[in-house]
N, C-alpha and C positions, 0 to 999 in steps of 0.2 A: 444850216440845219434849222429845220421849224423849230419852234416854242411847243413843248409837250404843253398835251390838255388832259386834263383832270378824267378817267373815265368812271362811270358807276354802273357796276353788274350785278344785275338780278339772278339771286342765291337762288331762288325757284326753278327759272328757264335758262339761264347763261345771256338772258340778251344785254345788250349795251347799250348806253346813254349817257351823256358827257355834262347831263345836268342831274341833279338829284331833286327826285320826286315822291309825291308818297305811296304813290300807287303804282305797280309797271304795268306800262302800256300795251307789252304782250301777254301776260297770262292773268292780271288784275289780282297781282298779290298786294298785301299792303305790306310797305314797313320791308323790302327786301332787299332795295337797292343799297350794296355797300362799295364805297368808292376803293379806285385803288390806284394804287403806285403811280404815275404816269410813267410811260413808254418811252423810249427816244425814237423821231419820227424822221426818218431821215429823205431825203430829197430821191426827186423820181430819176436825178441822174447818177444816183446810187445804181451800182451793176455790179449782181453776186455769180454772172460766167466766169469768172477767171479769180485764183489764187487761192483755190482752196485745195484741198487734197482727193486726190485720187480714188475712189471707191473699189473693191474688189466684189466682182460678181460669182455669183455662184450657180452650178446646173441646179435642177430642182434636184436629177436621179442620181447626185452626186455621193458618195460614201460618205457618212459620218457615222457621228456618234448617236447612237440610240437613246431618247430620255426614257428614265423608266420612270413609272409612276411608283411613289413613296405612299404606302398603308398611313390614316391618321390613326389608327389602333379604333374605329369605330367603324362598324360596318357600314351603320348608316348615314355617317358623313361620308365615308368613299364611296356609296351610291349618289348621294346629289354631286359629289363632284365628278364624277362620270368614272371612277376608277382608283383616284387616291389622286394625292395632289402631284403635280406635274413640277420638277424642278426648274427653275429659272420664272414663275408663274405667281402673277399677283393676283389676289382673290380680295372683295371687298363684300364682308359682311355687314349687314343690315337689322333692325329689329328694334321693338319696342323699349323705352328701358325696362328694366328686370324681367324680362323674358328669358335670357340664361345666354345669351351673346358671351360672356366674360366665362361662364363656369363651363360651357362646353367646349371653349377655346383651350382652358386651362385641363380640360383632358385632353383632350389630341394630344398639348405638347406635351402632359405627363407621359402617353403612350408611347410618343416620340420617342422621349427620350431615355422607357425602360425597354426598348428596343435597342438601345445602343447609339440612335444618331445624336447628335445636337440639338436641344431647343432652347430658343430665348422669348422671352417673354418679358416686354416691357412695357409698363403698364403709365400713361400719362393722368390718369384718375385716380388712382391708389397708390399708398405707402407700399415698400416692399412687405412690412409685418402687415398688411393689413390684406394682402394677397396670398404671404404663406398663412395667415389663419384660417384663411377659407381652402386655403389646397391639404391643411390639417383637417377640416370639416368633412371634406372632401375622402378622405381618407389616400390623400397623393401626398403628404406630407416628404416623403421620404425619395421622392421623384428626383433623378438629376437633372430639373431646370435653372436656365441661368437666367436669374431674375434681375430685374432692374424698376427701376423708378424715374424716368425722366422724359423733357417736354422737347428737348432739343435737336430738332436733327441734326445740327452738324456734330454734336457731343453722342449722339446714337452711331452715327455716319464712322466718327474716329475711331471709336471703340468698338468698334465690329472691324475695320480696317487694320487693326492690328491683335486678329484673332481670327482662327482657320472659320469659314464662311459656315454658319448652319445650316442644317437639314431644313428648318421651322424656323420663321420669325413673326412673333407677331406684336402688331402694335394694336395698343385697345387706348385711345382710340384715336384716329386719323384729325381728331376736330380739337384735339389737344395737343397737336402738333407744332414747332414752330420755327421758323428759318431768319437767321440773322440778318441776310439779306432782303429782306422782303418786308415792306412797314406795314404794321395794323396788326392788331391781336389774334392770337390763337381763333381759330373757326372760320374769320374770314374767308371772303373769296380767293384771294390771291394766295392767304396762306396754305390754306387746305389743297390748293393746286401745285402750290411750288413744293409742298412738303410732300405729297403723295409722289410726285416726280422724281424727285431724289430719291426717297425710298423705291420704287420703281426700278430705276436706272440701276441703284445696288445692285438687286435680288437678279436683275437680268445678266449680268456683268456677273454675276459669281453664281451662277444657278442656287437662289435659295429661292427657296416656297414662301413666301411673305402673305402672313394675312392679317387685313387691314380692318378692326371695326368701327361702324359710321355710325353715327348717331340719325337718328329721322328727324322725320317734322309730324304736328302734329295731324294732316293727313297720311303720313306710313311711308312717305319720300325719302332717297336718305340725303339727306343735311349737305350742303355744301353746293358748288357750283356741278352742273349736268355734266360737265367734263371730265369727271373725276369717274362717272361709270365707263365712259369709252377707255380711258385708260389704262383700266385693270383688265383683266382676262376672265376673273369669272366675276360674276355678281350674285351674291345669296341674300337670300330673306328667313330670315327668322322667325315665324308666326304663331300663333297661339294665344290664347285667351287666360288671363288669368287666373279665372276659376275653376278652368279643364286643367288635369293633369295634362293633359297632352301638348307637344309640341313638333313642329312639322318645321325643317329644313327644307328652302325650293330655290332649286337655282333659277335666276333667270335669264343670268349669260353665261355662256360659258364655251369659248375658243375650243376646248380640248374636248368636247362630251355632250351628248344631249341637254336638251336644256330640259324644264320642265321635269326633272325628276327630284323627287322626293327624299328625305330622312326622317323616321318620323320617331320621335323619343317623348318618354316620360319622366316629368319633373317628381323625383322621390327624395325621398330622406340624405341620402349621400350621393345627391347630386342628377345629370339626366342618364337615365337606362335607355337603353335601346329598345327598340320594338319591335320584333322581326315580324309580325304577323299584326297589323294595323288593321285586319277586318275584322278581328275578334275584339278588338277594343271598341269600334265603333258599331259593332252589332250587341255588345252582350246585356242581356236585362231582357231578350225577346224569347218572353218560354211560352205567354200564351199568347193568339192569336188577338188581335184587335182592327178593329174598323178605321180604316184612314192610314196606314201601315203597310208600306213597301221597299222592298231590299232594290237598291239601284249596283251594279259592279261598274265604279268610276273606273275611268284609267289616270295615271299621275304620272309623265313621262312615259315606262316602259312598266310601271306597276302596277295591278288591280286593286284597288279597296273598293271594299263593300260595307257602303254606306244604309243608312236607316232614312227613311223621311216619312214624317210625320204630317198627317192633314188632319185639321176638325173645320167640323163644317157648324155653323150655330145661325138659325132660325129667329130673324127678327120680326117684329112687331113692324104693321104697315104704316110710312112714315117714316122710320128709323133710319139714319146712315147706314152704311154696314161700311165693315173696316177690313182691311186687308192687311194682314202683318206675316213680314217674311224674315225667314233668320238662316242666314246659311244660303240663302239662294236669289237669283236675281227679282226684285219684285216686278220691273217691267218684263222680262218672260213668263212671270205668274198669272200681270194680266191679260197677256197676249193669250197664255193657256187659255184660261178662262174665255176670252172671247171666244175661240176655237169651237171649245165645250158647249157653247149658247150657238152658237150660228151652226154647227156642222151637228152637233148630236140633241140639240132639242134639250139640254139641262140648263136649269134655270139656277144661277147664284145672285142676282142684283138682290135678292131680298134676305140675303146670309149673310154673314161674317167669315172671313173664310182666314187658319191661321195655318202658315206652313214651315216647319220646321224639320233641319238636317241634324240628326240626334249628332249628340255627343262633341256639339258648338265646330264642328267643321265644313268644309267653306265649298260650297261646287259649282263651277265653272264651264263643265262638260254640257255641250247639248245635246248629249243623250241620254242628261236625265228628264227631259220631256216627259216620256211614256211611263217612268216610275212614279213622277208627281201626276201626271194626268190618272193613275191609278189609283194610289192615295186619295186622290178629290175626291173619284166616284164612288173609291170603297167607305169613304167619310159619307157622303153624299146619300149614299145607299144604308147605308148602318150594317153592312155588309165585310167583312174579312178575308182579307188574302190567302191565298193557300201559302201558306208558313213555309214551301219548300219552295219557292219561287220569286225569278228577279227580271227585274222590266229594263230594257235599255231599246230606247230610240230616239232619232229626233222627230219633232210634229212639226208640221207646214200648216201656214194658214190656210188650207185645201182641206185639211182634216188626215191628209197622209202619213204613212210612218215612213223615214225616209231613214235609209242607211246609216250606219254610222262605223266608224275605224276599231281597229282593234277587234272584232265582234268574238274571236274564237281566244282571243284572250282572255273576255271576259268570261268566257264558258269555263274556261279553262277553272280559271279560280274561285266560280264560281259551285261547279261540282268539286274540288278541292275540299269546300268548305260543306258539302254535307247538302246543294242547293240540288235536287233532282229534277227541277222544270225549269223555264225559259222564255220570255217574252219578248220577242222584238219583230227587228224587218227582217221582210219577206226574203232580201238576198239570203240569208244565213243558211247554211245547209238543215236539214229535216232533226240529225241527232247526231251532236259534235259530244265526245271524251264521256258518254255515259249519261250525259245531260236531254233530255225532252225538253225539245224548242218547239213551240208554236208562233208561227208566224202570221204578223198581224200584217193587212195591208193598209187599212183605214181605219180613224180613230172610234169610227160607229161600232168597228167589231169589237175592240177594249170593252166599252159600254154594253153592250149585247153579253160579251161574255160572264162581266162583273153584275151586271143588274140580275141577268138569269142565272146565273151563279152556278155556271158551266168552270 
């Protein structure tokens, strides 16, 4: 048998190296590499064909048992998890600290468990009283959770093993986890991997819903070795801005359900409320009409919101930098806009300031909101206003084109929902979808034309 060697793995990427350094080599993190256990490394005329046990294969169209999905008592968590969470199924939450990771955890399993199932709740951060004061705050004081206070897997592991399997289990949080077998402190690589595994292996083994909270880094990653998202089944993000009420639940894996879909809650007095209607939130404040001001209808998974975006356009002095500041949306698609705007439609911004902002601190990623900011610019541009019942959705080509974009009759859809009676986009979309007047643009000159003449 060889001599085990020392390995060091990078918390950031997963890669390996048998020396420790300050920097890793693959992703040029500092300060990441933490060493672990050695391995027993056994000789190449090791041969694992023979002595092990038998496997049982299975048809795919075989009969079994059906999983049903379990309600968390919150609409719009069982929308980001595609349905309600799936028994025998690990989920690993993610999110800023104090963004509400812990206090909307702490509903589900109260709702859980005033439905009649089982929930545990073990908390590796918190005292038990310092968990029921906030589920008293909370106004769940009275909830039949079974709480606990401990860092231990194999002491979680025993005391679950000699108790009918829950509905709901969750651990807050994964990075305060820790396994006897395994040396190096709570967080580490090796621990966070071997303690997420065993808990794992439980919830699979007795069908419970385990949900795991992770701590990030301070780019928004979550904490621990990249192994730990292959392992679980869904992966969520918890986002939100401190100073918005709001908060947005988004899966970004998830085995059982679309990804990309959304929950979107507000942080109030007794705790997060739900939001069944996230266009009213991110539209409301718009009664009179303004210059730089256009309704975009995102799509988030399988659901519309309708978003606000914001342009001002400001006039410098010759000589002056001009500055470009973007909040909510990508700035290198801003200046590609902008380029666009100059070379295809003859508008000139190199001697402005130009700021663009997605009201009410939320975040968009869709490239169809092109043709809503491209409107905003020229209605800023122009000192000219939108017609107030009207929403822009396309993508832009560096040709000056409006090119197609997914969903289209979706967005009509929630769009006239919402009281929007006209329409902006590509040319595909039919003439007048659910009561809505769609005008179809082909090129970006026509936007320009339309808004300068104020057609």
């Amino acid at each position: 048998m060889a001599k085990p060697k020392s390995r060091y793995i990078c918390a950031a990427c997963g890669s390996v190296t048998h020396r420790w350094q300050g920097q890793c080599a693959d992703c040029s993190e500092w300060n990441t590499l933490a060493e672990e256990a050695p391995e027993t490394v056994f000789s190449a005329k090791h041969d694992l064909s023979g002595g092990g046990r038998a496997i049982k294969f299975e048809a795919l169209d075989a009969p079994g048992e059906k999983l049903v999905r379990r309600s968390t008592g919150l609409a719009e968590f069982d929308r980001a998890l595609g349905g309600g969470l799936v028994p025998g199924s690990a989920v690993l939450m993610g999110g800023d600290p104090g963004i509400g990771k812990s206090t909307l955890l702490l509903q589900a399993a109260a709702a859980v468990a005033l439905a009649g199932a089982n929930a545990v709740y073990i908390s590796g951060e918190e005292a038990a009283a310092q968990v029921r004061m906030r589920a008293e705050r909370l106004g769940l004081g009275q909830a039949p959770i079974l709480l606990a206070a401990a860092t231990s897997v194999r002491d979680i592991l025993t005391t679950l093993a000699g108790m009918p399997p829950p509905s709901l289990l969750v651990i807050d949080s994964i990075q305060t986890m820790h396994s006897d077998q395994i040396e190096g402190a709570p967080g580490t690589v090796s621990q966070v991997r071997a303690s997420a595994f065993e808990l794992i292996r439980y919830a699979k083994e007795n069908g419970v819903a385990l949900v795991l909270v992770g701590h990030v880094t301070k780019d928004g990653s979550i904490a621990g070795p990249r192994v730990l998202e292959h392992m679980v089944d869904v992966v969520m993000s918890f986002e939100g801005e401190r100073s918005h009420q709001y908060r947005i639940l988004r899966s970004i894996k998830n085995r059982f359900g679309p990804v990309d879909e959304i929950g979107v809650f507000a942080m109030e007095g007794q705790g997060l409320a739900e939001v069944g209607n996230p266009s009213m939130l991110f539209l409301s404040g718009r009664d009179q009409p303004v210059a730089g001001s256009a309704v975009f209808p995102a799509i988030e998974g399988t659901r519309p919101v309708l978003v606000e975006i914001q342009a001002l356009i400001v006039r410098l002095a010759s000589g002056a930098t001009p500055r470009r500041a973007v909040v909510g949306w990508d700035s290198g698609r801003l200046a590609m806009l902008l380029a666009v705007l100059e070379a295809r439609c003859g508008l000139s911004f190199s001697s402005a300031e130009v700021y663009l902002n997605v009201a009410g601190g939320y975040r968009l990623a869709d490239p169809a909101a092109d043709l809503a900011v491209a409107a905003a610019l020229v209605s800023a541009l122009a000192d000219k206003p939108l017609p107030a019942d009207a929403v822009w959705f396309g993508e832009v080509s560096l040709a000056g084109e409006i090119r197609p974009v997914a969903h289209g009759g979706i967005r009509l859809r929630e769009s006239a929902k919402l009281g929007f009676a006209r329409a902006f986009g590509p040319s595909d979309l039919p003439v007048k979808k659910d009561g809505t007047k769609f005008t179809p643009l082909a090129l970006l000159p026509n936007l320009v034309d339309r808004i300068m003449g104020g057609a």
